[in-house]
C-alpha positions in Angstrom: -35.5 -47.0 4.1 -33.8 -45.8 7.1 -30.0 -46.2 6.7 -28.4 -49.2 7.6 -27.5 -49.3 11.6 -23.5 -50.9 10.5 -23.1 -48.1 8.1 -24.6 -46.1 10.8 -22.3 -47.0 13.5 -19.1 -47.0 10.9 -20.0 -43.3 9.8 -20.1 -42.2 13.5 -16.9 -44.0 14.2 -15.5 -41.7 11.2 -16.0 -38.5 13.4 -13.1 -39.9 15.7 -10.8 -41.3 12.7 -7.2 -39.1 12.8 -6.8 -38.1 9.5 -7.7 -34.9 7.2 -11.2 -34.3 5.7 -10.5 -33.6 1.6 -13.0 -30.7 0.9 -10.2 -28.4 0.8 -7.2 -30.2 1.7 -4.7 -31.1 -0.7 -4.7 -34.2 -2.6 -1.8 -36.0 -1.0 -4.8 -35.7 2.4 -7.0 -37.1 0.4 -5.2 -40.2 -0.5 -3.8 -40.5 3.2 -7.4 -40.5 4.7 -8.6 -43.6 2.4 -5.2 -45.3 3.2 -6.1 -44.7 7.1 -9.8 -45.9 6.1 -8.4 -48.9 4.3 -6.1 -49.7 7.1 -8.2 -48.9 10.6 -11.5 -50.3 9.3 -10.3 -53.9 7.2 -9.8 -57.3 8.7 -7.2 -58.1 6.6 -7.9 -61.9 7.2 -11.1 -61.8 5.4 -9.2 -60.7 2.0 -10.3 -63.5 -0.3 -7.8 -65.4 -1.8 -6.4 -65.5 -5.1 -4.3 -68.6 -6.9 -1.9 -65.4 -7.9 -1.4 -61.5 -7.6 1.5 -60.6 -9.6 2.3 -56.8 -10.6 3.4 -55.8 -14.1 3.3 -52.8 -16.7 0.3 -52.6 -19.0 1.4 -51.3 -22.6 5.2 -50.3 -21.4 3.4 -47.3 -19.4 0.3 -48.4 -17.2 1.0 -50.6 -13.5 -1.5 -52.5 -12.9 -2.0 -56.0 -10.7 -2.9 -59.2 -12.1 -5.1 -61.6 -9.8 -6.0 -65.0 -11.3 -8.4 -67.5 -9.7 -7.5 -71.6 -9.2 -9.1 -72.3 -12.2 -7.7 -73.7 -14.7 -9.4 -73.4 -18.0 -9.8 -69.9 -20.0 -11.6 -67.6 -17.6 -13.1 -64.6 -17.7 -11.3 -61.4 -18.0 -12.4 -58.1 -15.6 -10.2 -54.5 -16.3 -11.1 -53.0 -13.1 -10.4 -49.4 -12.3 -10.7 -47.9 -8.8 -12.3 -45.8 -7.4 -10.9 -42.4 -5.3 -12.6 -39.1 -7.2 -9.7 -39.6 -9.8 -7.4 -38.2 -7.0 -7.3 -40.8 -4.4 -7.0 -44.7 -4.8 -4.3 -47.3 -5.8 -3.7 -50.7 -6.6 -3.6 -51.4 -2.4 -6.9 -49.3 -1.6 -8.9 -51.4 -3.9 -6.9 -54.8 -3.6 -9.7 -56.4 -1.5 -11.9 -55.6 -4.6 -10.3 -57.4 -7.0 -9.5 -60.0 -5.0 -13.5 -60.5 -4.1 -14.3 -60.3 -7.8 -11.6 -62.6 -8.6 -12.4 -65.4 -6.0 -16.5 -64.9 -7.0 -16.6 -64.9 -10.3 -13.5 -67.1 -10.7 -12.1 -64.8 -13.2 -8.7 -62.9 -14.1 -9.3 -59.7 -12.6 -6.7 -56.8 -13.7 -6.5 -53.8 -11.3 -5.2 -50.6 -13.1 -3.3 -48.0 -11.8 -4.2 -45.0 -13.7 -2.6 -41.5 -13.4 -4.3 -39.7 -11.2 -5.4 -35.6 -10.5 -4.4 -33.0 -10.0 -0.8 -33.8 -11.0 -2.3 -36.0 -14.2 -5.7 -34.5 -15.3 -8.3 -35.0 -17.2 -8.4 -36.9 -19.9 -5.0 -39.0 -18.6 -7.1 -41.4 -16.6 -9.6 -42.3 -19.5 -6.3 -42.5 -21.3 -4.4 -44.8 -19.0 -7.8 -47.0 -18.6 -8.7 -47.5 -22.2 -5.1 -48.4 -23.0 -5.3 -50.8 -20.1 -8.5 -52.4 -21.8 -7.2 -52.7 -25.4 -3.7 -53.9 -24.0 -5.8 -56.4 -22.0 -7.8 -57.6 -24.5 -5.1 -57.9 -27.1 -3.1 -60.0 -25.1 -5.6 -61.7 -23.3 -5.6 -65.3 -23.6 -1.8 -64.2 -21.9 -3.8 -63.7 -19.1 -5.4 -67.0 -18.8 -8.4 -65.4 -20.2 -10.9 -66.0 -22.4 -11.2 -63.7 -25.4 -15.1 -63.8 -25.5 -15.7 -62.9 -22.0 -13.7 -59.8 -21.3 -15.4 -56.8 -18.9 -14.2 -53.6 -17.9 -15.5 -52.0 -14.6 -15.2 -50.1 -11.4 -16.6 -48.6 -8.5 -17.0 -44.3 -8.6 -14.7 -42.6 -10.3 -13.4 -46.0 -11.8 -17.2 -46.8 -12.8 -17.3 -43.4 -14.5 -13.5 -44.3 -16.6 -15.3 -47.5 -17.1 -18.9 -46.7 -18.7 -16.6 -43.9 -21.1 -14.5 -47.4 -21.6 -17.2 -49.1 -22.3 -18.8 -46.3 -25.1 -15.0 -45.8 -26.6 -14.7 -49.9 -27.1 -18.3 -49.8 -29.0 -17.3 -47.1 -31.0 -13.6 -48.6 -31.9 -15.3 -52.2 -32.6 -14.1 -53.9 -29.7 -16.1 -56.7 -28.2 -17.1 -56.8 -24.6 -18.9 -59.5 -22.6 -19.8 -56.9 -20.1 -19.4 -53.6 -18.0 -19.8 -53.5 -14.3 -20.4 -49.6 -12.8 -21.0 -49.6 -9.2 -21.8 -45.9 -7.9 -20.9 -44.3 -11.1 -21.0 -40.2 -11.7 -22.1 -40.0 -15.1 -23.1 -36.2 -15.4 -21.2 -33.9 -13.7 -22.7 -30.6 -14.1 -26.6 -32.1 -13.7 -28.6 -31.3 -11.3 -30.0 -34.1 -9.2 -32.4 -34.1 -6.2 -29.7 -36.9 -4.6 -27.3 -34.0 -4.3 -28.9 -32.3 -2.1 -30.6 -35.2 0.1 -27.5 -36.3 0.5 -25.4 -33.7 0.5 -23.7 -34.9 4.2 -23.6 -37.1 6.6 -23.5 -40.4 4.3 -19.8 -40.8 3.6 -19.2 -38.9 1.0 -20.4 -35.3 0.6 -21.7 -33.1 -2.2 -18.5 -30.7 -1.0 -16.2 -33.7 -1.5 -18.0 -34.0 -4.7 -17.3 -31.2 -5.8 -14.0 -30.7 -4.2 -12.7 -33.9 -6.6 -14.1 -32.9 -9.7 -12.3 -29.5 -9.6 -9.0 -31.2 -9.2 -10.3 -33.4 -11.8 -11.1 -31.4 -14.5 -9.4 -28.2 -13.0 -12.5 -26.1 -13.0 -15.8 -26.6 -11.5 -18.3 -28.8 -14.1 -21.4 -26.8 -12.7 -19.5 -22.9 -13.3 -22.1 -21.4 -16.1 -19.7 -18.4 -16.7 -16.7 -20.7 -17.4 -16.6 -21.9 -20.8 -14.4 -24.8 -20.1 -16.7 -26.2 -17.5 -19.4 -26.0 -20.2 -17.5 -28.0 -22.5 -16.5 -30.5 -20.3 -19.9 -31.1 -18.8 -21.0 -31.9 -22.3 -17.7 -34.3 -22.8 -19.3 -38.0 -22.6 -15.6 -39.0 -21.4 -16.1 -36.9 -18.3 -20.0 -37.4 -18.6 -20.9 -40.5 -20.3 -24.9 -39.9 -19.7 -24.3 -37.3 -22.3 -23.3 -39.1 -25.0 -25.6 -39.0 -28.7 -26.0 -42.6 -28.6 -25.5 -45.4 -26.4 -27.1 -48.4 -28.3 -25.0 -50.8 -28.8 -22.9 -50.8 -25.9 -22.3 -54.0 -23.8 -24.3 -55.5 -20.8 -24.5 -53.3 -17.8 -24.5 -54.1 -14.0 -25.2 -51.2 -12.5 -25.6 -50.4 -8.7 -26.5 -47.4 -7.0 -27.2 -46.6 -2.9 -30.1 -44.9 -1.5 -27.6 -42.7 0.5 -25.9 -41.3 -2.1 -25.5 -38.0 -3.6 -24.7 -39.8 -7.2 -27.7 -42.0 -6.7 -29.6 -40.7 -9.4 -27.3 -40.1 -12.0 -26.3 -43.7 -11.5 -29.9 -44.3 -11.8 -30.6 -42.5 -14.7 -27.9 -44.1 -16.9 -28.8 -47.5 -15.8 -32.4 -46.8 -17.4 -30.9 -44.4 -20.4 -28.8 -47.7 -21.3 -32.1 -49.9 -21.1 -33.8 -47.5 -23.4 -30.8 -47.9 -25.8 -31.6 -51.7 -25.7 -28.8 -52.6 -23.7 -29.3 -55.2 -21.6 -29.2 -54.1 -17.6 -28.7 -55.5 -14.5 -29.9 -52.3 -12.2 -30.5 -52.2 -8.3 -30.3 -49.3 -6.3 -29.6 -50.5 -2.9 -31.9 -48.9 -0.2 -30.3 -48.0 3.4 -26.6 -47.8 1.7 -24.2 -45.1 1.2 -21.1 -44.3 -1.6 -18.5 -46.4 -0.7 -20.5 -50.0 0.1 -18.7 -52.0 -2.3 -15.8 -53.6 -0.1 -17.5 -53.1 3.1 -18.6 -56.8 4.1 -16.7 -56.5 7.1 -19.0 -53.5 8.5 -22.1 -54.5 7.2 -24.3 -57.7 6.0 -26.3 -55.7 3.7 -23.1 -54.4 1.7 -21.9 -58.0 2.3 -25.3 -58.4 0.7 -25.3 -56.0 -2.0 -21.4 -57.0 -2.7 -22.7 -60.7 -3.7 -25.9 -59.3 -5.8 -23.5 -57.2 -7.9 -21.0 -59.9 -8.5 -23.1 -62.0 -9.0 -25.0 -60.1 -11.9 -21.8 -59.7 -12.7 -21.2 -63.3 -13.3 -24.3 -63.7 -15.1 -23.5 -61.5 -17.6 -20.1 -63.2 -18.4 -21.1 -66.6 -17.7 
């Protein structure tokens, strides 16, 4: 399908946007160019609204931001991690995410602030995200939440902390109602023809990619001579397509874009849960790049694809 014409227009008006590239910049350039993104291309009047947004400390160590809906009986509970290649990305990039999932799925929706690379690698954002989760979830009727419908989730590098949430809460016996993993990376040092296809030109770039995972991890995943990479490509926390066995796990919404160099990685988790016997909610959506959750204001079809995912979303914790 031939790439949507609003994405289209909004990547072109990238070319003229004032702030650095990250391929090889450092990561404080990186989290100033999706700052600039969040501010130049948001109508801040469409944020959705929220009954409250209150910050607090998760577990004595973690900030995160609570959003709960008007409702007023127990509701359901999402952990929700962003998403900025574990680099980039705070509670203020992202609020217009949890406040959407909050106002559509009238739920709690707690937005984590995880440490974030290269000053805090790998593993100390799947740290700071499953502490979030248990925290949550052990005080979450606190939360206005209901005990029996809690989710974690997230969008990119959040999706990714999220599906390694999501395996670590099976393992450890901890119920969840559901997992939501928009545009995940789920194998790192794979090879996948989406890579290449969409290596540039559609938002996010195979160099970027690349770029983040490095600071990430702080070697390259795909280096054959390095044995750390090796290890870590093989590391279900950093790629959760890898793990022995995912049966078990909860209910998956997952959503991928045509346009994406993580496209089939997404993909192929979404159908290696299914052949687990998880239940899946899967959509790739055609014409779409990395990055279309949270872009309503740009483009119908990620308005769209935005409602299908919170939607299945709701569905699953309904």
């Amino acid at each position: 399908m031939p790439l949507d014409p609003d994405i289209e227009t909004f990547l072109r008006s990238l070319e003229q946007l004032d702030a650095p590239e990250p391929g090889g910049n450092a990561a404080a350039q990186a989290r100033a160019r999706l700052r600039v993104l969040t501010d130049d291309h948001l109508d801040q009047a469409t944020k959705p609204e929220a009954a409250e947004a209150a910050s607090t400390v998760l577990a004595g160590s973690v900030p995160a931001r609570v959003y709960r809906p008007h409702a007023t009986t127990p509701a359901p509970t999402v952990v929700y991690l962003h998403g900025g290649g574990w680099v980039a990305g705070d509670l203020d990039t992202h609020d217009v995410h949890a406040r959407t999932l909050c106002h559509d799925l009238a739920a709690v929706v707690v937005s984590v602030d995880y440490r974030l690379a290269p000053e805090h690698r790998f593993p100390a954002a799947v740290e700071d995200a499953y502490t979030a989760l248990t925290w949550v979830a052990q005080h979450v009727e606190a939360f206005g939440g209901d005990p029996a419908r809690l989710a974690v989730g997230g969008d990119s590098a959040g999706a990714t902390l999220a599906a390694v949430c999501a395996q670590q809460a099976h393992a450890d016996g901890l119920s969840l109602a559901a997992q939501l993993l928009v545009y995940p990376s789920t194998d790192m040092a794979g090879a996948y023809p989406s890579r290449a296809e969409n290596g540039e030109g559609y938002f996010l770039t195979t160099t970027e990619l690349r770029w983040f995972f490095e600071q990430y991890l702080g070697v390259s995943p795909a280096d054959p001579a390095s044995d750390a990479s090796a290890a870590f490509g093989a590391d279900p926390r950093v790629a959760p397509l890898r793990a022995k066995d995912l049966s078990g796990l909860a209910p998956a919404v997952v959503a991928t874009a045509e346009y994406d160099p993580l496209r089939d990685e997404g993909d192929a988790y979404a159908e290696a849960l299914r052949g687990a016997g998880v239940r899946v909610e899967h959509r790739r959506f055609d014409g779409l790049v990395h990055g279309f959750y949270g872009m309503d204001h740009i483009s119908p079809a990620a308005g769209a694809a935005t409602a299908w995912i919170n939607t299945a979303l709701k569905r699953l914790l309904a």
